[in-house]
N, C-alpha and C positions, 0 to 999 in steps of 0.2 A: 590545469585544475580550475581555472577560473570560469572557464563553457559548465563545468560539471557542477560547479558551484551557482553560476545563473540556471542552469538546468532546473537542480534543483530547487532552491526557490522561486523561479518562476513555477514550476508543479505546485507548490505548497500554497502560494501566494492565490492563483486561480481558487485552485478547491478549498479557499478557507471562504472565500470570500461568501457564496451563500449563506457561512454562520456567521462569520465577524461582520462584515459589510453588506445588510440586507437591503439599505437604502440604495445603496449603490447598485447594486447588482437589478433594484427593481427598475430604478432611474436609466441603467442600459439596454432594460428589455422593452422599456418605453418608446426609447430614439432606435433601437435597432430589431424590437418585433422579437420574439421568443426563438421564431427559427434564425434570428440573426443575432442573438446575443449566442442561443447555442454554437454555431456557426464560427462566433470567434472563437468559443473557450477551444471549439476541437483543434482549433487552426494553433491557438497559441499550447493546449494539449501535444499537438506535433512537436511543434517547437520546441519545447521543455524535454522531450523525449530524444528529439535529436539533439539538442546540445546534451542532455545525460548520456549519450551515447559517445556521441565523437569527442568529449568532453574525458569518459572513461576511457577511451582507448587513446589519445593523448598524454593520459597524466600517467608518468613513470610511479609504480607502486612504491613505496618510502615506507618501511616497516615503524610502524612507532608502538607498536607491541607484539610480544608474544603471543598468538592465540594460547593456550591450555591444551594438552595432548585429546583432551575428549571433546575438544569443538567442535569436531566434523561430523561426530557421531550426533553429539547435542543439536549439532545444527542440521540436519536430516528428521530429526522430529520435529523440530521449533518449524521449518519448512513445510512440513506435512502438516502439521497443527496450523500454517497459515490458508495452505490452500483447503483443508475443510472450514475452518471458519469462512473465507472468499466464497467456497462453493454456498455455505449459509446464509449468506447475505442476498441471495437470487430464491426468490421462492419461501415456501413455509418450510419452520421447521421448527424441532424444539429447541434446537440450538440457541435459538433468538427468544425465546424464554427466559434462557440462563442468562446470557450476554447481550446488550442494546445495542453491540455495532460492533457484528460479526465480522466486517469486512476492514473495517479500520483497527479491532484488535487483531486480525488475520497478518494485517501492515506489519503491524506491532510483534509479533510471533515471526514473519519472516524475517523482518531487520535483526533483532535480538538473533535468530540463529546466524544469519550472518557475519553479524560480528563476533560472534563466540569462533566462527571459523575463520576470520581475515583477520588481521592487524593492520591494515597499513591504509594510507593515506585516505587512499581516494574510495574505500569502500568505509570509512567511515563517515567520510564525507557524504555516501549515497545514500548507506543503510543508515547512519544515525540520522540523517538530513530526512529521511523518508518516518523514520521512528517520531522522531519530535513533531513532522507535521501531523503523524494520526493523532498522538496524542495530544494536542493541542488542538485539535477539529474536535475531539472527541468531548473534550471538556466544556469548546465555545457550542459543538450541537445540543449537548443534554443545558447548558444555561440558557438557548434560545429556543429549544423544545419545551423546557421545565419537566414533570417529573411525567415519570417513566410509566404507558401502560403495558403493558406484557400482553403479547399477543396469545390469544386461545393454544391449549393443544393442537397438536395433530397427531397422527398417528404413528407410530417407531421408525414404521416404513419409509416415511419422507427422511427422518435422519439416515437410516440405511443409504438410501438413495447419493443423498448430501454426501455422506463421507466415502461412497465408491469414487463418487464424481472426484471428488479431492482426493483421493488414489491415484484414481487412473491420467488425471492432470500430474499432481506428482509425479508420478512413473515417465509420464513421456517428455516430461521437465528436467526429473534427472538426466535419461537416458542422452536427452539431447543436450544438457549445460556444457560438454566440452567444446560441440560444433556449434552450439549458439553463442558461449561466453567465452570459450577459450580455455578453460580451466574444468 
């Protein structure tokens, strides 16, 4: 549990830093050059990704609740309603009219379905650990952006577009979760 547990905070910890630590962040790109401060975040992005992995497949599941009989179901929409918001956050759309961070409430909507469908340990360690970081970027980006312009329309078309995209991600996400994830 403990890899899965650095996993995730080191994830969180990197991607907050542009909103919480802008000094810092500028101060790194000074000594190490824009393509060598990017450079790290990928290198330590792996890292956080591998230990969230070998870290999940390590930690024996420990039920510490019940899902609810309609998790699964709940958690199949909450999932779908992450990857169109994800798809959102690439390109125009009106989506981004309604909501100012498509992609980090997308987070937000996949973890929540998550955990409507797990109970146990180490997926609330992932999915809540992943939950709290958007929400917490979300609140430190809109206090270091301050207030919100709303981008122009666009045309229906680009949301059509947007929510195939997150369809057809969906589809080949479900299709594939048992030989990707096991389950």
């Amino acid at each position: 549990m403990t890899k899965l547990i650095l996993g995730v905070l080191l994830w969180s910890v990197m991607h907050l830093i542009p909103a919480a630590a802008v000094d810092f962040r500028n101060k790194m790109v000074g000594k190490l050059g824009e393509k060598g401060w990017k450079g790290l975040f990928a290198l330590v992005m792996a890292l956080s990704i591998y230990l969230i992995i070998s870290g999940w497949r390590a930690t024996l599941p420990e039920f510490l609740y019940v899902p609810p009989a309609w998790g699964r179901h709940a958690a199949s929409l909450f999932v779908l309603i992450g990857f169109i918001l994800f798809a959102a956050s690439h390109g125009q759309s009106n989506i981004k009219r309604l909501i100012r961070h498509p992609q980090l409430t997308g987070v937000i909507s996949w973890s929540i379905g998550h955990l409507l469908a797990n109970g146990e340990s180490r997926s609330i360690v992932l999915f809540g650990g992943l939950l709290l970081w958007a929400v917490v970027e979300i609140v430190l980006l809109n206090r270091r952006d301050g207030a919100w312009q709303k981008p122009a329309a666009v045309p229906i078309k680009k949301d059509l577009i947007v929510v195939a995209i997150g369809f057809v991600v969906y589809a080949v996400i479900a299709a594939a979760h048992q030989w990707l994830f096991g389950f």
